[in-house]
VEXDREN-2710 file (C-alpha; in Angstrom, 1 decimal):
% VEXDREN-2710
k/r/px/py/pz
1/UNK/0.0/0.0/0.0
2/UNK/1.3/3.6/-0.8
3/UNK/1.5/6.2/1.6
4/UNK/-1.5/8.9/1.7
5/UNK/-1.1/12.0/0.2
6/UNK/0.8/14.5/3.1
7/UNK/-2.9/16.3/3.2
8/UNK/-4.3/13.0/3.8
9/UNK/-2.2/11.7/6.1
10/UNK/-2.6/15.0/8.6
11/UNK/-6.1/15.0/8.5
12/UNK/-5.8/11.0/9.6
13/UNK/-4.0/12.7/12.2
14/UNK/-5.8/16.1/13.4
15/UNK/-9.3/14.4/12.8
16/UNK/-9.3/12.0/16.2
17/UNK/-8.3/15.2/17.7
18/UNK/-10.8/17.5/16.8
19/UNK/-13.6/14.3/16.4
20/UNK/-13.3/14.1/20.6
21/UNK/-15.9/16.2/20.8
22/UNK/-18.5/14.5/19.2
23/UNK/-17.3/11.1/20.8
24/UNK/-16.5/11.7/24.1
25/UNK/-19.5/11.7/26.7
26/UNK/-17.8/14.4/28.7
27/UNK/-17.9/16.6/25.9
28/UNK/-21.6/16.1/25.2
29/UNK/-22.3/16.8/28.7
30/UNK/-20.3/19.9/29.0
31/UNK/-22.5/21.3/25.4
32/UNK/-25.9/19.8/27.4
33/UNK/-24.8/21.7/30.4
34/UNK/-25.4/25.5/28.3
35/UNK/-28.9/24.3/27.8
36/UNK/-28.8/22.3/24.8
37/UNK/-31.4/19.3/24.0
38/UNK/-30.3/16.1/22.5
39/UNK/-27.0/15.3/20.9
40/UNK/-27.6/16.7/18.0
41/UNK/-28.6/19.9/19.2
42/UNK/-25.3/19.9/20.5
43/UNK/-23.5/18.6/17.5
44/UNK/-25.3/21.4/15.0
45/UNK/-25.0/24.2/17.9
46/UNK/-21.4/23.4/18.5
47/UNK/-20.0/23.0/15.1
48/UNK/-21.7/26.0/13.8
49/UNK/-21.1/27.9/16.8
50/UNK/-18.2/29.9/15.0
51/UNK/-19.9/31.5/12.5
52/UNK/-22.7/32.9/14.9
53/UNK/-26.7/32.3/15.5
54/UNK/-26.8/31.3/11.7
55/UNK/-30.3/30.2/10.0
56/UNK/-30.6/26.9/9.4
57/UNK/-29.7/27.0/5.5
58/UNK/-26.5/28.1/6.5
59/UNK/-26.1/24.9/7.9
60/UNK/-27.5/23.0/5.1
61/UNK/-25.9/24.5/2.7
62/UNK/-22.0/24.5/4.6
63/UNK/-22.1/21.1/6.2
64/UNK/-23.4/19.4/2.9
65/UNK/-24.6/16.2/3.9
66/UNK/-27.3/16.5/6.0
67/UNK/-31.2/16.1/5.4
68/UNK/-32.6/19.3/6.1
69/UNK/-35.4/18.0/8.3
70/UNK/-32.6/17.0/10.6
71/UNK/-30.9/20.4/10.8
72/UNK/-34.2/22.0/11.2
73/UNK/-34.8/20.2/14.6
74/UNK/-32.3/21.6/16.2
75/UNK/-31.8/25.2/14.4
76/UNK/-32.6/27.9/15.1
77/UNK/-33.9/26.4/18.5
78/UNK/-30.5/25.7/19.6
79/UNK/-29.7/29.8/20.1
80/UNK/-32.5/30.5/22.2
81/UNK/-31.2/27.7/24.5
82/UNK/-26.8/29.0/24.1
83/UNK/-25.3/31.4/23.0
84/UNK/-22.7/31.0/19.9
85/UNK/-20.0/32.3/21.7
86/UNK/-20.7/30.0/25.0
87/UNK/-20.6/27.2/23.0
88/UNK/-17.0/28.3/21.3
89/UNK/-15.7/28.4/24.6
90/UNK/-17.0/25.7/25.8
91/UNK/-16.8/23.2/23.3
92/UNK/-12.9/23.8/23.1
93/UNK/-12.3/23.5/26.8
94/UNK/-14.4/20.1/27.3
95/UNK/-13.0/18.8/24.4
96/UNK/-9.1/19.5/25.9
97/UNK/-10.1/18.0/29.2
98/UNK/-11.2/14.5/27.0
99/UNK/-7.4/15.3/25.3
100/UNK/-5.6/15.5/28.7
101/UNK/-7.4/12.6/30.1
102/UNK/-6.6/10.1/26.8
103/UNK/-3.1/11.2/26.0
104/UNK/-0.3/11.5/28.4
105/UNK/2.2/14.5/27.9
106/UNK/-0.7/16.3/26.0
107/UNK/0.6/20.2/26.7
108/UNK/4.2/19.1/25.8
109/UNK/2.6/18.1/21.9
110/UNK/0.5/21.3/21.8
111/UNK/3.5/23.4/22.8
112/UNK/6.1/21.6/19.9
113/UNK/3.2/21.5/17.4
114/UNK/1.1/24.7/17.7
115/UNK/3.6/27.1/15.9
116/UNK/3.5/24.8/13.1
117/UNK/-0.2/24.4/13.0
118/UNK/-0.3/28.2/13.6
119/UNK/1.7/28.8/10.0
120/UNK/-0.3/26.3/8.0
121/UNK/-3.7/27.8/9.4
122/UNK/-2.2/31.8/8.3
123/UNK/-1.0/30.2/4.8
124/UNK/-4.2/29.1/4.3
125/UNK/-7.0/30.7/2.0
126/UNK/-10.3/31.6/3.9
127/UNK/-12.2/32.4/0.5
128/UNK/-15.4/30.1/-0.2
129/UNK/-14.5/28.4/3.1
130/UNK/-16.6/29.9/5.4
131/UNK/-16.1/27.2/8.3
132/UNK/-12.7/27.3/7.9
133/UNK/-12.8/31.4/8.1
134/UNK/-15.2/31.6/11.1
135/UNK/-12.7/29.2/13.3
136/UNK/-9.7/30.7/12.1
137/UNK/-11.2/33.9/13.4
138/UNK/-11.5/32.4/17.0
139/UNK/-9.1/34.4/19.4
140/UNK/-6.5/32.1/21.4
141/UNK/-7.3/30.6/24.6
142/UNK/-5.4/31.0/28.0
143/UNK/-4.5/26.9/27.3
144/UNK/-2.1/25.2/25.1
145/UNK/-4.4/21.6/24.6
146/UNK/-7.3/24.0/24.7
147/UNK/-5.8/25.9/21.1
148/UNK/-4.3/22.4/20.1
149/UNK/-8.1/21.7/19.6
150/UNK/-9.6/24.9/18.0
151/UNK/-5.7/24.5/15.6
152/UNK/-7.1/20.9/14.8
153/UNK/-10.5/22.1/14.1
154/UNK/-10.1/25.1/12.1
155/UNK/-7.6/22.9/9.7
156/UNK/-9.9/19.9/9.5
157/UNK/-13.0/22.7/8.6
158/UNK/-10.7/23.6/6.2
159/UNK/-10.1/20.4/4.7
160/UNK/-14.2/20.2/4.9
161/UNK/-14.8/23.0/3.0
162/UNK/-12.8/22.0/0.1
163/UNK/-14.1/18.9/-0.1
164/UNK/-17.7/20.8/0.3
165/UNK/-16.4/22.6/-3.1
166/UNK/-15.2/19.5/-5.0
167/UNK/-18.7/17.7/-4.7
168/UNK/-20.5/20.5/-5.3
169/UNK/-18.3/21.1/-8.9
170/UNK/-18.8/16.9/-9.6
171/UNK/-22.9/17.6/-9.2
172/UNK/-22.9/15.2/-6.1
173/UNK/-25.5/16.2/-3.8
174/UNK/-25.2/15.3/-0.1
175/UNK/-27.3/11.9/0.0
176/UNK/-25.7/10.9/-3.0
177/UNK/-22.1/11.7/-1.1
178/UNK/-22.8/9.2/1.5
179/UNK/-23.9/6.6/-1.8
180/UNK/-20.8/6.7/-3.1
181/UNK/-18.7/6.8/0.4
182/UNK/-20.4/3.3/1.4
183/UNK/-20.0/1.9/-2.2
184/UNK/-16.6/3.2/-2.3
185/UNK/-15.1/2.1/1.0
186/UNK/-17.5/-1.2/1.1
187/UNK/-19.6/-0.3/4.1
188/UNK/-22.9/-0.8/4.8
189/UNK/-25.2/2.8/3.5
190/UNK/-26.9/2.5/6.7
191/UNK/-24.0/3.8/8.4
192/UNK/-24.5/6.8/7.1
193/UNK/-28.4/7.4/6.0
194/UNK/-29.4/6.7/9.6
195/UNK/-26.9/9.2/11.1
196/UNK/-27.3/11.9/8.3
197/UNK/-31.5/11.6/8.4
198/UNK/-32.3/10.8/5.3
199/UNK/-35.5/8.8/4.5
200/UNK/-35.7/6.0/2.4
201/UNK/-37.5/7.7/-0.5
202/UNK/-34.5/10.1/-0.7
203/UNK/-31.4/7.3/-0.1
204/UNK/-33.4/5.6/-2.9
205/UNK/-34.0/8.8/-5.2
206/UNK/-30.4/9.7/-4.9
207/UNK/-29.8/5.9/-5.9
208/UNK/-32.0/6.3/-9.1
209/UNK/-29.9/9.9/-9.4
210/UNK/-26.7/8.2/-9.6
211/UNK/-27.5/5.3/-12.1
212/UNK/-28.7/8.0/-14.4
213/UNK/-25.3/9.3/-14.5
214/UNK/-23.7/6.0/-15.2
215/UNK/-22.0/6.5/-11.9
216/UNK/-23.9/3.4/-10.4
217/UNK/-25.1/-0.1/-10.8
218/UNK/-26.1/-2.7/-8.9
219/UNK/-24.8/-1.0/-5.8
220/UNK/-21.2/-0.8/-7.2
221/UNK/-19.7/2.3/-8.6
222/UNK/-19.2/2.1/-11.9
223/UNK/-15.3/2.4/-13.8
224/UNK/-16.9/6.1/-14.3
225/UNK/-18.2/6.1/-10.6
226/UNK/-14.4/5.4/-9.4
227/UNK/-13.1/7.8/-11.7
228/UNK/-15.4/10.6/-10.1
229/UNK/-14.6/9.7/-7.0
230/UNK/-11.4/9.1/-7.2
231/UNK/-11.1/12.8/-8.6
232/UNK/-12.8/14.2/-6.0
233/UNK/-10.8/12.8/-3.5
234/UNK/-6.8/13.7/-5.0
235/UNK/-8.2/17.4/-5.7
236/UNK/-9.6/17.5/-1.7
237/UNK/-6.1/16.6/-1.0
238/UNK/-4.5/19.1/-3.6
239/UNK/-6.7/21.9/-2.1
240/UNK/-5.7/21.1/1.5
241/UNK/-2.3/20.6/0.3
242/UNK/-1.5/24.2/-0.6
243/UNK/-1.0/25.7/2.9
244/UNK/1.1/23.2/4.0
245/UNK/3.4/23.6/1.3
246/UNK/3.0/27.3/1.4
247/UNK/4.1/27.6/5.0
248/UNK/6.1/24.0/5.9
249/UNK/8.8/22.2/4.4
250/UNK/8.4/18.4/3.5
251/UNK/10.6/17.6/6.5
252/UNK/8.7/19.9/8.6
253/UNK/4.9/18.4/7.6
254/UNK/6.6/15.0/8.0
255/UNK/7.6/15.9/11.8
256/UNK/4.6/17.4/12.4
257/UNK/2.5/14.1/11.3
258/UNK/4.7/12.3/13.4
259/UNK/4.2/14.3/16.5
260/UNK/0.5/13.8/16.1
261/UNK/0.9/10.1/15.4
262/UNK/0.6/9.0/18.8
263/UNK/-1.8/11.5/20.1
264/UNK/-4.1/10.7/17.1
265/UNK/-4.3/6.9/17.9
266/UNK/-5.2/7.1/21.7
267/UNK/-8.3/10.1/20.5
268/UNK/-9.5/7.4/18.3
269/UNK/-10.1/4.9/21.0
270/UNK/-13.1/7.1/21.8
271/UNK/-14.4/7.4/17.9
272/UNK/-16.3/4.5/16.3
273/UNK/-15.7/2.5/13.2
274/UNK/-17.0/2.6/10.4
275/UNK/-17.9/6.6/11.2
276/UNK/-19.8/9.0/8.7
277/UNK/-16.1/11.7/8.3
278/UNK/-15.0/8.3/6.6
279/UNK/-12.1/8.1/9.3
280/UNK/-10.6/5.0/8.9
281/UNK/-8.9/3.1/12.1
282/UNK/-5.6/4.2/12.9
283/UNK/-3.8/0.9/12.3
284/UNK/-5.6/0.9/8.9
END
């Protein structure tokens, strides 16, 4: 097996960082503790939280792959309950308590890697990457593992926003992206309809969508189905590529993947697998 593209291979390691706080119990508590309902209240509140008390097509439209009924439960409802900028704060802190209590020498990582992460994060375009902009805009905290997390975070929504771009420019709409995620990576669809809200009528509409396009067929992607996909994910990579080598050497992204290595594997005892980011296990 080749190694993953340098892109690839850090978000394998920042993701298990950042993911904590949708994983960890302690971190769900801390969000339900502001006044939030339900975990998915928390999850929508929380991860939108940067940009502000957004309306709910905001939310469709930037995280990409959920069924709108599902955002729609839990936004706007969610600001009348916290504020956005409680749950910036408090997000990040929870989630760096669930770090320090996982991984042992936690500050000494954050203190070695921040700077680096700090360079990649200012090399990096905000433009048409609107999640990535609203967390890079997040002032420091008083706590080393606290920024390791928001560093994490705003690089991954980075990452996520590119990707956002690539499937919008390949015409895949955000049922059909889980489709082609479970065909491509052999995993059951259920792991992501049932998490992402969509209905039967619209997992099999999007279905219909992608045989029209000669992308599907018989539940297997299609040479041309590969191709697309295969497209979409080297040019997610380029994207996330270009502040890395705009601020790092190859030695210096090397070291910094290594550094995270560690850390990365013990957050990922908390996640589960297979997940809907399409995170695979660390020894895979």
């Amino acid at each position: 097996m080749t190694d993953p593209h340098p892109a690839r291979a850090l978000w394998h390691a920042l993701e298990p960082l950042h993911a904590v706080t949708y994983f960890a119990p302690e971190a769900i508590d801390a969000a339900k503790a502001t006044g939030l309902r339900g975990f998915w209240m928390v999850y929508f509140g929380c991860r939108a939280a940067p940009m502000g008390p957004v309306a709910p097509g905001v939310i469709e439209a930037t995280f990409a792959n959920f069924a709108p009924h599902m955002v729609r439960r839990a936004i706007p409802d969610a600001w009348s309950h916290a504020a956005p900028e409680v749950l910036v704060e408090v997000r990040a802190r929870a989630a760096a308590e669930v770090l320090r209590g996982l991984i042992d020498g936690i500050d000494g990582v954050a203190d070695r890697v921040n700077p680096r992460l700090d360079r990649i994060i200012a090399a990096a375009d905000g433009l048409g990457r609107p999640l990535f902009a609203a967390n890079r805009g997040i002032a420091s905290f008083d706590d080393p593992v606290v920024d390791l997390w928001q560093r994490c975070t705003t690089l991954r929504e980075h990452r996520g926003d590119g990707h956002v771009a690539c499937l919008a420019r390949a015409g895949i709409g955000g049922c059909e992206t889980h489709i082609v995620m479970a065909a491509a990576n052999d995993v059951p669809g259920r792991v992501f309809q049932e998490s992402r809200g969509w209905t039967d009528d619209d997992w099999r509409t999007a279905i219909d969508r992608l045989e029209a396009r000669g992308l599907l067929s018989g539940g297997a992607l299609t040479d041309l189905g590969r191709a697309v996909h295969g497209e979409i994910e080297a040019r997610t990579d380029e994207l996330a590529a270009v502040p890395l080598t705009d601020s790092l050497t190859v030695e210096e992204v090397a070291e910094l993947i290594a550094e995270l290595a560690g850390p990365a594997e013990a957050a990922a005892s908390v996640l589960r697998f297979p997940n809907p980011m399409g995170l695979p296990e660390p020894s895979a």
